[in-house]
C-alpha positions in Angstrom: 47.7 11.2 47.8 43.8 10.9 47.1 43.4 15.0 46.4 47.1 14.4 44.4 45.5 12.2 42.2 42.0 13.9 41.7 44.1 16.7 40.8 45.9 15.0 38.6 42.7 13.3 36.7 40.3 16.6 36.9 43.1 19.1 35.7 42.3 23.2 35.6 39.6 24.7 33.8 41.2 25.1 30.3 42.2 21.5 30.4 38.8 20.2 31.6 37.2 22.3 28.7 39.5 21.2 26.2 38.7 17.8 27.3 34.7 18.1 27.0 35.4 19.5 23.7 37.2 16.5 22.9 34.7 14.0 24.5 32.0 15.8 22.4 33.3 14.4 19.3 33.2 17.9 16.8 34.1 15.4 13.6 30.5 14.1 14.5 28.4 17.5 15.7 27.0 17.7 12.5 24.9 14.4 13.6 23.2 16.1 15.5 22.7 19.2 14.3 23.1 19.2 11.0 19.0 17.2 11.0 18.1 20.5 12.9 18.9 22.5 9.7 17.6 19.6 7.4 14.3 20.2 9.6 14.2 23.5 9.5 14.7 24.1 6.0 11.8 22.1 5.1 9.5 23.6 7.7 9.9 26.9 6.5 7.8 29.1 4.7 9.2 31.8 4.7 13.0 33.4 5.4 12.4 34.8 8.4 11.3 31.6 9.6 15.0 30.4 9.1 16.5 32.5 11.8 13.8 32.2 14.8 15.5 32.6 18.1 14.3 29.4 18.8 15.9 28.0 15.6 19.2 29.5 16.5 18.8 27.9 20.0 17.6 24.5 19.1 21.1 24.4 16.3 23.2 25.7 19.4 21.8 23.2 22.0 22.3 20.0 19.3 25.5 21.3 18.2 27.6 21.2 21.6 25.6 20.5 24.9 23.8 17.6 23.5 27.1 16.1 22.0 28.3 16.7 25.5 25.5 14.9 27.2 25.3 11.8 24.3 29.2 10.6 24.5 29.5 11.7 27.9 27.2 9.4 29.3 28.3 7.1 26.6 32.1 7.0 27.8 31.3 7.2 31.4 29.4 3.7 31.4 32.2 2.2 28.9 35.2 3.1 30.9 36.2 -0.6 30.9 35.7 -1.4 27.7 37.4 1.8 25.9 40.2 0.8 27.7 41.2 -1.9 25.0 39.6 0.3 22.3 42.3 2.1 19.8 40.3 4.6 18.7 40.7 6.7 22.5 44.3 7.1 21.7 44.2 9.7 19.6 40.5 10.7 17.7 38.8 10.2 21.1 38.9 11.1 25.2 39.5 8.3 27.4 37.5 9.1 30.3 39.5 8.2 33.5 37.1 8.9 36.4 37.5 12.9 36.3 34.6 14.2 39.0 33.5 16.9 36.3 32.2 14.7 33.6 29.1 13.7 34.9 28.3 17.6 36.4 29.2 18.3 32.6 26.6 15.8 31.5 23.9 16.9 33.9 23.9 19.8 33.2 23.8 19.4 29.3 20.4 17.8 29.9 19.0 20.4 32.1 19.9 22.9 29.5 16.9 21.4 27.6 14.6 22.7 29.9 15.1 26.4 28.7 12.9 24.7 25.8 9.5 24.3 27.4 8.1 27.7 27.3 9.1 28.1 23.8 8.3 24.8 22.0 5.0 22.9 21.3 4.0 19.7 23.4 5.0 17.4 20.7 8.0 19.1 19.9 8.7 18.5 23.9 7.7 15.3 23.6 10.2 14.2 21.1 12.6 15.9 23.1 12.1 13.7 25.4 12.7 10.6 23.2 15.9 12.1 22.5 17.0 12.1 26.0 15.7 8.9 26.8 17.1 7.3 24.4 20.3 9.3 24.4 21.1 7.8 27.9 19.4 5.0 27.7 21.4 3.7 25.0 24.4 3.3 27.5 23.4 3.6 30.9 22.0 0.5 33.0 19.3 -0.4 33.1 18.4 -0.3 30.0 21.7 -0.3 28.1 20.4 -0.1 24.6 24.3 -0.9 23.1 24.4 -4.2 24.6 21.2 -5.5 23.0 21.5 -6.7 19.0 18.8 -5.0 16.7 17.7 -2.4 20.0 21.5 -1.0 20.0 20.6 0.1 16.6 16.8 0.7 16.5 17.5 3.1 19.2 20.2 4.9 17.0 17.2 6.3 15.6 17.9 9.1 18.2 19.9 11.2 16.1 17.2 12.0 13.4 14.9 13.7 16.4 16.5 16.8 16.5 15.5 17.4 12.7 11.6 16.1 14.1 11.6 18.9 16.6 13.0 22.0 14.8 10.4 20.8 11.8 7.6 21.0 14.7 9.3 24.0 16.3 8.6 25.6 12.8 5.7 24.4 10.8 4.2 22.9 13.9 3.4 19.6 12.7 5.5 16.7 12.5 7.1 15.8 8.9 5.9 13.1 6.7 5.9 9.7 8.2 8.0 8.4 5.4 10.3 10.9 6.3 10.7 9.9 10.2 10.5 6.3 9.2 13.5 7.0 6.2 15.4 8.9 8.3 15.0 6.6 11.2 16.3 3.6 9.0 19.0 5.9 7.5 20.4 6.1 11.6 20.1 2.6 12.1 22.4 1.9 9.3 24.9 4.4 9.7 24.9 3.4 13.8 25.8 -0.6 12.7 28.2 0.2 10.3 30.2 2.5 13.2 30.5 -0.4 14.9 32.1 -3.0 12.5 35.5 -1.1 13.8 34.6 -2.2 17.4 33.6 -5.8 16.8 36.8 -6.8 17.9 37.0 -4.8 21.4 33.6 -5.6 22.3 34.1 -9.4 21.6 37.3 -9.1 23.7 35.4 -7.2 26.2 31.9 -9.7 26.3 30.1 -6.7 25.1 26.8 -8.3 22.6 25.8 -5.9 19.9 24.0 -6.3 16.5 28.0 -6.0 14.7 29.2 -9.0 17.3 26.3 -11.3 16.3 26.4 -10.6 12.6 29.8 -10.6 12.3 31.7 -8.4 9.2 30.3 -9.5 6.1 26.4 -10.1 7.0 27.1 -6.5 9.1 27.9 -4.9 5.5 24.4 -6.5 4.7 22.4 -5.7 7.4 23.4 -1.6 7.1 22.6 -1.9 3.1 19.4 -3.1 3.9 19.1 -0.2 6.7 19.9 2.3 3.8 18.1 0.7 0.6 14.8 0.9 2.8 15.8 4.2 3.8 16.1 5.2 0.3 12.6 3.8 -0.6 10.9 5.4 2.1 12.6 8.9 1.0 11.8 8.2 -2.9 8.3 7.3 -1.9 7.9 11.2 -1.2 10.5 12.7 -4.0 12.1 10.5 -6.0 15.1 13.2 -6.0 15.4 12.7 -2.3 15.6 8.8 -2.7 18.5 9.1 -5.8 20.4 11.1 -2.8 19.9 8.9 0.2 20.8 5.6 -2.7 24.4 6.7 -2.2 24.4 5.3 1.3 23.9 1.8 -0.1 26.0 2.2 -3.0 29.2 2.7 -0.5 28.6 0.0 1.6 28.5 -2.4 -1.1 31.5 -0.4 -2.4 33.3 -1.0 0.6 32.2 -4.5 1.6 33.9 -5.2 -2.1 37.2 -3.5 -1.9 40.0 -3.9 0.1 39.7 -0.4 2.0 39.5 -1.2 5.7 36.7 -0.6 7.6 38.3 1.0 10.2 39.9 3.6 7.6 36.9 3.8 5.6 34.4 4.6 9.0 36.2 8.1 9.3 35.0 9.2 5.5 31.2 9.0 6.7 31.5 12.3 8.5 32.2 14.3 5.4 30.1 12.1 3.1 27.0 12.6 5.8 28.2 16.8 5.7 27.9 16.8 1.6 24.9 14.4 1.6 22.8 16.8 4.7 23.9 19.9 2.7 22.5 18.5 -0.6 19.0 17.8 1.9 19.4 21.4 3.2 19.7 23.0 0.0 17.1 21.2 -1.6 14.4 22.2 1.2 15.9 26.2 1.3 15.4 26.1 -2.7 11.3 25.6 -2.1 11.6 28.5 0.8 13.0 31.1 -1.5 12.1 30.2 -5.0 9.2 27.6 -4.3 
């Protein structure tokens, strides 16, 4: 009956892929890599630059295997609580216990260690913040997501991939501001990802920075987030802060209306595709005509 059952939970290998795909989140890859091209762009000095090997690699690794590693860890450690949560019947995988997971995870942060003969000591050491912080954030004992303000401040994760292909490139790290905007820019778009789970994790006497604020001062706190954000971004091209001032603009939109939260969390992918692109753009515009 045991084997029956881990049979039954595990599946083949098509249906064990098609589940890591699904754990991976692909409406949210773009997170993570899409600051990798952001980076990139504004390292450059030249085309070729674009298109390193390690470029290419450093896109590739954020794009899949680091998804795999972030929201696996992430739903092996909330197995009891994504059980009450609506949003693993149908956008997201439910993990269950399958044995593979956590081989699938492993191995997603080993795959990082293909980068030390090929990236600077800074750039590793970044790296490094990004898998710390990538498992602390849900694994004990740390568990960053049960702690208000440090469940967001750690957030800040998902703007190092863009640090390390800019020092990958130019090696040097970007502008403070732009670490510290950026940074802020995460913390904000974390907290407002979680107003749809306030309700869950209350049920499930999980503490996070959404369950303390509740809703409405929630809405505040993540404008904050994004109004510095902008600041910090204007105070090195006042084009970049006009851009980043959307993100402030539709929270206050939101908070306003009568759009759900839960309906309105699911436009933030595209709107975070469109503004990234617009980032992108604007640093391959100084590479080729700058």
């Amino acid at each position: 009956m045991v084997a029956n059952r881990t049979t039954a939970v595990d599946g083949g290998l098509v249906d064990r892929l098609s589940y890591l795909l699904t754990l991976s989140r692909p409406r949210f890859w773009l997170y993570l890599a899409g600051p990798v091209l952001v980076g990139v762009a504004y390292a450059a000095s030249s085309v070729g630059e674009l298109l390193e090997p390690t470029v290419v690699a450093l896109f590739a690794y954020f794009l899949l295997p680091a998804n795999v590693f972030l929201y696996g860890i992430n739903d092996v450690y909330d197995r009891e609580i994504d059980a009450e949560n609506p949003k693993k019947e149908d956008r997201e995988a439910r993990y269950r216990g399958q044995r593979f997971v956590p081989i699938a995870v492993a191995l997603s942060a080993a795959l990082a260690l293909a980068f030390v003969p090929v990236l600077p000591t800074t750039a590793l050491v970044w790296f490094g913040v990004f898998l710390f912080l990538g498992a602390s954030y849900s694994a004990p004992p740390l568990r960053f997501k049960t702690t208000p303000l440090l469940d967001s401040i750690s957030n800040g994760l998902y703007v190092v991939p863009g640090i390390v292909a800019y020092l990958a490139v130019a090696g040097s790290q970007p502008p403070l501001l732009a670490i510290v905007g950026g940074w802020l820019w995460a913390m904000g778009m974390h907290t407002f990802s979680a107003i749809p789970d306030i309700g869950p994790d209350r049920e499930a006497g999980i503490r996070t920075t959404a369950t303390v604020l509740g809703e409405g001062r929630t809405y505040a706190y993540c404008g904050l987030c994004w109004l510095a954000a902008a600041a910090a971004f204007a105070a090195i091209d006042l084009r970049l802060g006009a851009l980043m001032g959307v993100y402030p603009a539709l929270v206050a939109a939101v908070a306003a209306s009568s759009v759900g939260v839960s309906r309105a969390y699911w436009w933030f992918p595209a709107i975070n595709t469109v503004v990234g692109a617009a980032l992108t753009m604007g640093g391959l515009w100084g590479v080729f005509y700058g």
